[in-house]
C-alpha positions, 0 to 999 in steps of 0.5 A: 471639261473647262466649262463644265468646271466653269459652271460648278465653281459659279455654283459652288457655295461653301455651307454656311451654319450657325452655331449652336444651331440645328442644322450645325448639328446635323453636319457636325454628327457626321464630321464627329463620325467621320471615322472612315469606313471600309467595305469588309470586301476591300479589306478581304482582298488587302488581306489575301495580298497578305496571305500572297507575301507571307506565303511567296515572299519576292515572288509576290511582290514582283507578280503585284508589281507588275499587275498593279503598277505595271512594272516588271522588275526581279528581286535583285532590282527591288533595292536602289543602289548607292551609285542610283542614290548619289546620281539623284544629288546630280538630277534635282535643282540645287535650291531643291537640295537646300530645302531638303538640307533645311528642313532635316535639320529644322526636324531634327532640331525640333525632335531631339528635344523631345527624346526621353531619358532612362531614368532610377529612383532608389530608396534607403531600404534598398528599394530601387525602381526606374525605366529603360529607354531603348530603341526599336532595332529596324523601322520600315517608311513607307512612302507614296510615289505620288502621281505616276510617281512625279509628285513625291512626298518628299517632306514624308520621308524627312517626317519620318526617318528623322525621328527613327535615326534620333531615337536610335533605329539601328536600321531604317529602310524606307518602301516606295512605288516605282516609276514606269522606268523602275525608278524613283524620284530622285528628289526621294532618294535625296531626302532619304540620303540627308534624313538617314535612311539605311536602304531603299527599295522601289516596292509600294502598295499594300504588297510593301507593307507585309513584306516589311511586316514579315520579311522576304527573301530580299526586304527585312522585316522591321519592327515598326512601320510608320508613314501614309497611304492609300486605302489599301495600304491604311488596310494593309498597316491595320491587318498588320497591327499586331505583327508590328508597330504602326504609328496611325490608321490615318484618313484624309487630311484636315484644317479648321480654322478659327478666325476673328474679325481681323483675319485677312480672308484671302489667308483663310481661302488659301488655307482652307482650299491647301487642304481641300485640294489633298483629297476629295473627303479632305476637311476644310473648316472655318469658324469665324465670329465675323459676319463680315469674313463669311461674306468675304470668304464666300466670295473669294474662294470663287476667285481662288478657284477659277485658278484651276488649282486642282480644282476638282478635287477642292469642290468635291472635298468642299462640298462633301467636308467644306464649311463655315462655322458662324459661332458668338465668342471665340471661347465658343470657336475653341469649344466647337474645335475641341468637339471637331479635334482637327488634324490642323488647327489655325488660330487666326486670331488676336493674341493667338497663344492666349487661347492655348489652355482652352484646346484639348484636341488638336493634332497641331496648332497653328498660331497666327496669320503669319503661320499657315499649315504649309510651314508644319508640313515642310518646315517648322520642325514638328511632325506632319505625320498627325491624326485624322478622323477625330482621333486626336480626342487621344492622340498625337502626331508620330515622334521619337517616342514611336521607335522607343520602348520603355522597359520598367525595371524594379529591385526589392531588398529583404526588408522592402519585401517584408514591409509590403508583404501583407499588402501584396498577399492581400491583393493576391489572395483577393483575386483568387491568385493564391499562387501569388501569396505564396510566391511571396510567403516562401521568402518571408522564411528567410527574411529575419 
């Protein structure tokens, strides 16, 4: 297998396009219409996984367990117990533990300022109008395992029980798939100590997701289901949609990178191939002014692959969404980078902040050399949970706002009625709403 990988790697050349350009067009329509597309055969069998949950609650779970996951557990062992939760503190290093402390806190930091306020406006009249902010009663993470559940996304359940406990989630539960040992990483149930998580339980897969969408015998239904997955599970948040909120129908991940003739080449390789090793259709994208830099990054991402960093899966994902942008000015990069609209944007530029009133579609921004997407995946504070697929032409990463409702609330007087009257009638009995009208005119009666 080392020579054959050998032998793809020496052949490997990201595609290289000018823009604007012809050929750039061509791999642009199918970047813009890389909205992933699932047999209606696969979303079938998500939905009689559904169907199986709804209608034989823990029992299916434990039968998809068991076929899919290879692991026999009863109800009684779905939740993790608060003695596994406190043995897990004793069972991961303690530089690892500082870092999940770190990051909660730089999460929370970053995310309480953003919390919106209730807020009323009253007039002389007695008019008064306003917003409610009130947070969703119970929210359900789900988490991937991982590789045999040896890789856990630890950063994810930071991402997303940090922002449901500050909005206010009275109880937030969070869904993982099991080790063959029926247990989890205790690096997840660490972070989900310090991120706030009320329970824990070692169920995944598409099974998890309805389970929390319709509550069983032993897993709460909540009212909002945030975090990533798998095909199956991204079905299984779709078919779910309208039973529950769900923060994104997210895809494979995504970079591009904008990088002017001063950006070092060996930033932008590693940048570029942090994205490409999460998934074969994984986007990795440069769009560069420098001639000079398309030469260099050519030739080092050789280099960076004969490391053997998953390698496999970056060539793939290079070959399927790998490419370098050849563009004239950086105002043009921005305009192709709006055209794309990135999950990550990195601006590797000069003066970085100045281009900021120029982009329009992002999921996050990146600014400098200094500021790889590594640091918004574990670190900085802003969310990791962000749109793919073009979805951020309208719409943003996950946040507090995704456990809060806003309640509109409105109060009229007699004479703000009276005053507004004839406008309401208007419009009420221009579309054919008669009722309406008269809901209106009956108080007019009693109005002097």
């Amino acid at each position: 297998m080392e020579g054959a990988l050998g032998g793809l790697v020496e052949n490997t050349m990201i595609r290289v396009l000018r823009y604007p350009g012809l050929k750039a067009e061509k791999f642009l329509g199918s970047l813009l219409s890389r909205m992933e597309r699932y047999p209606l055969k696969l979303e079938k069998k998500v939905a009689n996984i559904g169907r199986e949950v709804k209608a034989k609650g823990d029992l299916a779970l434990c039968e998809f367990t068991f076929k899919f996951d290879e692991v026999s557990l009863k109800p009684e062992e779905f939740r993790v117990s608060e003695e596994e939760i406190e043995r897990s503190y004793q069972q991961i290093e303690p530089e690892l533990l500082s870092a999940i402390k770190l990051a909660v806190t730089k999460v929370r930091s970053f995310h309480s300022k953003t919390l919106p306020k209730s807020w009323f406006d009253s007039s002389e009249d007695g008019c008064l109008l306003g917003q409610l902010i009130r947070a969703v009663d119970s929210a359900g993470l789900y988490i991937p395992g991982g590789k045999g559940g040896e890789t856990p996304l630890i950063s994810t359940v930071i991402m997303t029980a940090v922002p449901a406990k500050l909005a206010g989630v009275k109880k937030v539960i969070m869904c993982s798939p099991p080790r063959s040992d029926k247990s989890l990483h205790p690096a997840l149930l660490v972070a989900g100590k310090e991120a706030g998580v009320d329970e824990i339980y070692r169920i995944g897969g598409p099974w998890s997701i309805f389970a929390m969408a319709y509550g069983t015998e032993t897993i709460p239904k909540v009212d909002v289901i945030c975090g990533p997955g798998n095909i199956y599970v991204t079905l299984a948040k779709k078919l779910v949609a309208f039973q529950v909120g769900i923060d994104l129908l997210a895809g494979p991940s995504e970079v591009l990178i904008v990088a002017d003739n001063k950006a070092d080449p060996d930033f932008v390789v590693w940048d570029l191939l942090a994205q490409a090793e999460h998934d074969p259709l994984s986007m990795s994208v440069l769009i560069t002014t420098s001639e000079k830099l398309v030469k260099e990054v050519k030739v080092k991402i050789k280099e960076a692959l004969s490391k053997k960093f998953r390698s496999e899966i970056v060539l793939q994902a290079l070959r399927n969404r790998g490419a370098i942008f050849k563009v004239n000015t950086l105002e043009e990069a921005i305009e192709l980078a709006n055209r794309i609209a990135p999950e990550h944007l990195e601006l590797i530029v000069e003066n970085p902040e100045s281009y900021l009133p120029l982009i329009k579609n992002a999921g996050a921004i990146f600014l400098g050399a200094y500021t790889p997407e590594a640091v918004g995946d574990y670190m900085a504070g802003p969310n990791h949970v962000l749109p793919t697929m073009g979805l951020a032409r309208f719409t943003g990463g996950l946040s507090v706002e995704q456990f809060l409702k806003k309640i509109n609330f409105m109060k009229y007087s007699p004479q703000a009625l009276k005053r507004e009257s004839q406008s309401i009638i208007t419009l009420a009995l221009n579309e054919n709403l008669p009722s309406h009208a008269e809901a209106v005119r009956i108080r007019l009666k009693n109005i002097t």
